[in-house]
C-alpha positions as a printed NumPy array, in Angstrom:
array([[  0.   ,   0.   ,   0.   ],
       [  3.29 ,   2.404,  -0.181],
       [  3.013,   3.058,  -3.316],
       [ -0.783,   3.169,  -3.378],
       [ -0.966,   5.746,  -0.293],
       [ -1.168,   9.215,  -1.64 ],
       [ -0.066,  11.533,   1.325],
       [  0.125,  15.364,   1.258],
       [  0.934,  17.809,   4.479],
       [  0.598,  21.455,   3.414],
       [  1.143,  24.28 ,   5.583],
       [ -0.944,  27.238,   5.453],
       [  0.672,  30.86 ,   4.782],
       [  3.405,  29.144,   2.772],
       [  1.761,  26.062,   0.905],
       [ -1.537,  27.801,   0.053],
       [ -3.293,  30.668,   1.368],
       [ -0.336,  32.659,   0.861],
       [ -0.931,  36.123,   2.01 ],
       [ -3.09 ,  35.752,   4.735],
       [ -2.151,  37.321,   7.636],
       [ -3.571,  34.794,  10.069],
       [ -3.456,  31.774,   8.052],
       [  0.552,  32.619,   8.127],
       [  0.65 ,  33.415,  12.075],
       [ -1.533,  30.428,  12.733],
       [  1.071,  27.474,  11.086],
       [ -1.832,  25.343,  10.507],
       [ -1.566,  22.265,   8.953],
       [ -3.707,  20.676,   6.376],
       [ -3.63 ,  16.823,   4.933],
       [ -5.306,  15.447,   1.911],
       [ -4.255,  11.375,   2.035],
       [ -6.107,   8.466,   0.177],
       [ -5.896,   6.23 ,  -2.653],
       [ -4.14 ,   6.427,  -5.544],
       [ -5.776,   3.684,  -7.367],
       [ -9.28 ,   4.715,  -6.748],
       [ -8.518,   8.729,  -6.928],
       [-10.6  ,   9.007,  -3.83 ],
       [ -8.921,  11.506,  -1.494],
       [ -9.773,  12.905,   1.996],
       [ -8.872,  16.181,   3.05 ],
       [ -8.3  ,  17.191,   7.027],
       [ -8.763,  20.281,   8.538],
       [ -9.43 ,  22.322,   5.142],
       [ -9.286,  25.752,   6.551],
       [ -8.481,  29.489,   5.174],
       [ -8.401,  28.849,   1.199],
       [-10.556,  25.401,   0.669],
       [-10.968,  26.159,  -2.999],
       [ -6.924,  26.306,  -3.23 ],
       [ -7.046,  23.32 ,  -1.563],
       [ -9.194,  21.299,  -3.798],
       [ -7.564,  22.748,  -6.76 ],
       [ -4.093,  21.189,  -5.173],
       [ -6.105,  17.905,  -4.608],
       [ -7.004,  17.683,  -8.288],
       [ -3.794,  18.547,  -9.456],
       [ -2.809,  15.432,  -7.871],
       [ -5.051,  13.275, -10.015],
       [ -7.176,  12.785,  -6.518],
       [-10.817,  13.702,  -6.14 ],
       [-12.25 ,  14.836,  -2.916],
       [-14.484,  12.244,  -0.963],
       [-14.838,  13.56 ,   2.167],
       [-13.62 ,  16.183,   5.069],
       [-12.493,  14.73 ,   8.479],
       [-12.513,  17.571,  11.029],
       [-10.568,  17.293,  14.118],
       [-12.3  ,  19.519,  15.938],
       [-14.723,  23.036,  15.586],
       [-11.933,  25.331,  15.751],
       [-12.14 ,  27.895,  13.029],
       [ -8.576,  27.499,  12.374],
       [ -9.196,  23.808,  11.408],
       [-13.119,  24.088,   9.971],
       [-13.482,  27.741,   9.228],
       [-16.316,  30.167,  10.525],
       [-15.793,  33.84 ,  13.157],
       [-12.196,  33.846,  15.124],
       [-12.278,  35.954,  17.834],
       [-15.709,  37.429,  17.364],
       [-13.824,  39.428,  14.714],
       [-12.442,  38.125,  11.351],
       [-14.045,  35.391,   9.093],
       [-12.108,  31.956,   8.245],
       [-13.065,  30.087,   5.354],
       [-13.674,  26.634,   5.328],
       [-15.952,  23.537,   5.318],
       [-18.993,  25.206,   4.92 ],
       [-17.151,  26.734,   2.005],
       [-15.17 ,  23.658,   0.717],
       [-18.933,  22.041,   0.432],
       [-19.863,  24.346,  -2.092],
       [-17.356,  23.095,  -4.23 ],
       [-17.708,  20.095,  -3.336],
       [-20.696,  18.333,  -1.445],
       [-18.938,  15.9  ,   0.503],
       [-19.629,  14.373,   3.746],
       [-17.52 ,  15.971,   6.989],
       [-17.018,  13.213,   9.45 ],
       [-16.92 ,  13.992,  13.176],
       [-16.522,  12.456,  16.523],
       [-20.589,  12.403,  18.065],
       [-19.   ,  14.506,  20.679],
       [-18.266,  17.112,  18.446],
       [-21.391,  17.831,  16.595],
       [-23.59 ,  20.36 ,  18.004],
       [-20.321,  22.573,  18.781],
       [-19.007,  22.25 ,  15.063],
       [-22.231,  22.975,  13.396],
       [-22.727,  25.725,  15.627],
       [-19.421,  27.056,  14.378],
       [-19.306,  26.87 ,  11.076],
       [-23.357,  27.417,  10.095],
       [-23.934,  24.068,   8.42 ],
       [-27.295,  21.949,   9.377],
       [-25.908,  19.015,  10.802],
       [-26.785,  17.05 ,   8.16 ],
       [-23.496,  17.877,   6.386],
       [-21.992,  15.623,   8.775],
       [-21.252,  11.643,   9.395],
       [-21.026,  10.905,  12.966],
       [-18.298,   8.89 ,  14.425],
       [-17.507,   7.132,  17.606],
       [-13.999,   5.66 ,  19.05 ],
       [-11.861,   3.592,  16.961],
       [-14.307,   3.944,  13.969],
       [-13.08 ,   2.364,  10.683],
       [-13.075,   4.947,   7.885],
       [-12.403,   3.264,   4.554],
       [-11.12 ,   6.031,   1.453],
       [-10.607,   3.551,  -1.435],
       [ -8.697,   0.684,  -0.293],
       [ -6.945,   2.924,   2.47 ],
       [ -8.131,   2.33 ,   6.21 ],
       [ -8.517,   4.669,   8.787],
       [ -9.25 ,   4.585,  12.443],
       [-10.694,   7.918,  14.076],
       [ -9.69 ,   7.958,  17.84 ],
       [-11.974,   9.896,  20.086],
       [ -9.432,  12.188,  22.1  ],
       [-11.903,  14.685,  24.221],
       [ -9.671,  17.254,  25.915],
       [ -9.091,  20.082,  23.286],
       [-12.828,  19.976,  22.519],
       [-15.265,  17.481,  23.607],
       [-14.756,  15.205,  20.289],
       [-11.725,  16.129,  19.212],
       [-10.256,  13.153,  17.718],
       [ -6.931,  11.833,  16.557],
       [ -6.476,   9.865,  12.494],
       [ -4.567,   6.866,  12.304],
       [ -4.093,   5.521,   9.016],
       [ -0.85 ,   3.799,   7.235],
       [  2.08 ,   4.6  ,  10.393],
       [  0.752,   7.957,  10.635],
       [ -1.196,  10.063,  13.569],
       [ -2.658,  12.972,  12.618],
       [ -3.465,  14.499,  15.915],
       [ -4.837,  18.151,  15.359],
       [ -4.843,  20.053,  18.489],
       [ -4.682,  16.986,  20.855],
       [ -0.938,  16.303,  20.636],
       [  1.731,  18.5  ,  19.089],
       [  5.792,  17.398,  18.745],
       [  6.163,  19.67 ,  21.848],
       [  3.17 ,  20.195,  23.944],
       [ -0.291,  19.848,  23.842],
       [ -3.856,  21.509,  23.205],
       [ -5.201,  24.078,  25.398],
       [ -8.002,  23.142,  27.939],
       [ -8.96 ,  26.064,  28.603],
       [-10.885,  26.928,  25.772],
       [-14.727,  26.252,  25.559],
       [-15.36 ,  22.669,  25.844],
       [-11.372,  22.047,  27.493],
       [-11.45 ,  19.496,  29.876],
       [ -7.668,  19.223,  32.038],
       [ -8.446,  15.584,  33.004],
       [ -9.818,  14.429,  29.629],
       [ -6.573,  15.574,  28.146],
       [ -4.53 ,  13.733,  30.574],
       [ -6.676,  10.89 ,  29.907],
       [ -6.66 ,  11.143,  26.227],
       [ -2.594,  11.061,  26.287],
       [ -2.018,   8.739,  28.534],
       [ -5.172,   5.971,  27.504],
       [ -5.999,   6.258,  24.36 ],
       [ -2.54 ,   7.398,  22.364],
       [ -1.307,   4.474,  24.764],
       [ -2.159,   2.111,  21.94 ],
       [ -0.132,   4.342,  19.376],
       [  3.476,   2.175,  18.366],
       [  6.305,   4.329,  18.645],
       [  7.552,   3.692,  15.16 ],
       [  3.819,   5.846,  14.342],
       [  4.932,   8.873,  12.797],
       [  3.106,  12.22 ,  14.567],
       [  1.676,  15.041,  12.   ],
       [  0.443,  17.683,  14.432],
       [ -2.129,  20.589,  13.685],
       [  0.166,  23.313,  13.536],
       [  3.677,  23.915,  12.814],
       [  4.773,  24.536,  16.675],
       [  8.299,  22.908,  16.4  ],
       [ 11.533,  23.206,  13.906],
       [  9.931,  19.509,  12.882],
       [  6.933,  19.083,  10.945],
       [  6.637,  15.18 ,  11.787],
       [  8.399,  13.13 ,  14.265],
       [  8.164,   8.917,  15.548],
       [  5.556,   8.381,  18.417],
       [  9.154,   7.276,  20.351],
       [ 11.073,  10.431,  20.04 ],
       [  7.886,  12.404,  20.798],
       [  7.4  ,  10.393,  23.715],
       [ 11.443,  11.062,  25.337],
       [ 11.191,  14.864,  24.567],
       [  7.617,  16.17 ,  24.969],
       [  7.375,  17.254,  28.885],
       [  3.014,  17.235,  28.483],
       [  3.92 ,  13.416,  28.293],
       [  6.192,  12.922,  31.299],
       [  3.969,  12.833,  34.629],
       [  2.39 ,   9.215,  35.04 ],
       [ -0.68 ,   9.895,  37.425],
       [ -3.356,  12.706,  36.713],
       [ -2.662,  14.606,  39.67 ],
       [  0.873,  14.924,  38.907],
       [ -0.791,  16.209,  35.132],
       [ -3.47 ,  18.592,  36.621],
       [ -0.962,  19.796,  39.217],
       [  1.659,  21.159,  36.063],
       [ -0.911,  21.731,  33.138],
       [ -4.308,  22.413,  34.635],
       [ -4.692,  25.879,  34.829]])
């Protein structure tokens, strides 16, 4: 499946929406993966300049199947940052395309709420769902901590963790919808399961890195070092 996988990370301000002011001061990340064989592609957190993004998905020889959103943040989905300034994004990428946006249950009534769509738009997931995009499985990990369904992609030896785990640090919890303990949970439970040899693709560009193994992630990121949740809460839950 090597060969087969078709795997793009694209970093916003420099890859596409070059330009934008907060698209470039942001360092988001956006990933398009799927199957070369069948053409069917799946694009993750298509934020700022969706159309640019398509247009890079097709240029590919891919076609657009499907949205998974890691969580509501406007900087990942689109809609109002800040009560001020308007991001584009999957209410905008469906207009281009009408594909389905898949979410963790969790995360529904917060991410239609963001971004305007009826929630209709969206395919509702639970933990350790199997996603299938051509040949090309995926398995969406419900990581509550960030948001209430934030959730984690693993597919082909890769984690694409949004907001829940970066190469240094973590997600804030205290956001709407943080939760201090589900975060510790979430890292220490559920990305339990994750190999070190698993490569990590964060949300943003936060380190000089862009990817780095599960292993060396786990001997140099200090959100990962206390074992018991009140040693966690005690550093990181303010």
């Amino acid at each position: 499946m090597s060969d087969r996988f078709y795997f793009r990370q694209w970093l916003a301000g420099r890859d596409f929406a070059v330009g934008d002011e907060i698209a470039t001061s942001m360092r988001n990340f956006t990933y398009a993966f799927g199957d070369r064989e069948s053409g069917d592609a799946i694009l993750v957190d298509p934020a700022y300049r969706p159309d640019e993004l398509v247009q890079m998905v097709t240029a590919d020889d891919m076609s657009v199947k499907g949205v998974i959103a890691t969580h509501y943040h406007p900087d990942h989905v689109g809609g109002t940052l800040m009560a001020q300034q308007h991001i584009a994004g999957v209410a905008e990428l469906r207009e281009i395309v009408e594909v389905p946006i898949h979410v963790q249950a969790e995360e529904l009534e917060w991410i239609a709420a963001r971004t305007g769509l009826n929630e209709a738009a969206f395919t509702v997931h639970h933990h350790r769902d199997v996603l299938h995009v051509g040949d090309v499985e995926v398995t969406l990990l419900h990581t509550p901590g960030h948001t209430p369904g934030s959730q984690c992609i693993h597919v082909q030896s890769r984690l694409l963790s949004g907001d829940k785990l970066f190469i240094d640090g973590c997600g804030r919890t205290d956001l709407p919808g943080g939760d201090a303990l589900e975060m510790h949970r979430s890292l220490s439970e559920r990305l339990a399961e994750i190999g070190d040899d698993t490569v990590l693709y964060p949300g943003h560009l936060y380190s000089p890195e862009p990817s780095l193994s599960m292993g060396q992630v786990r001997e140099r990121n200090y959100v990962l070092a206390p074992r018991s949740s009140e040693q966690w809460l005690a550093a990181f839950g303010s």
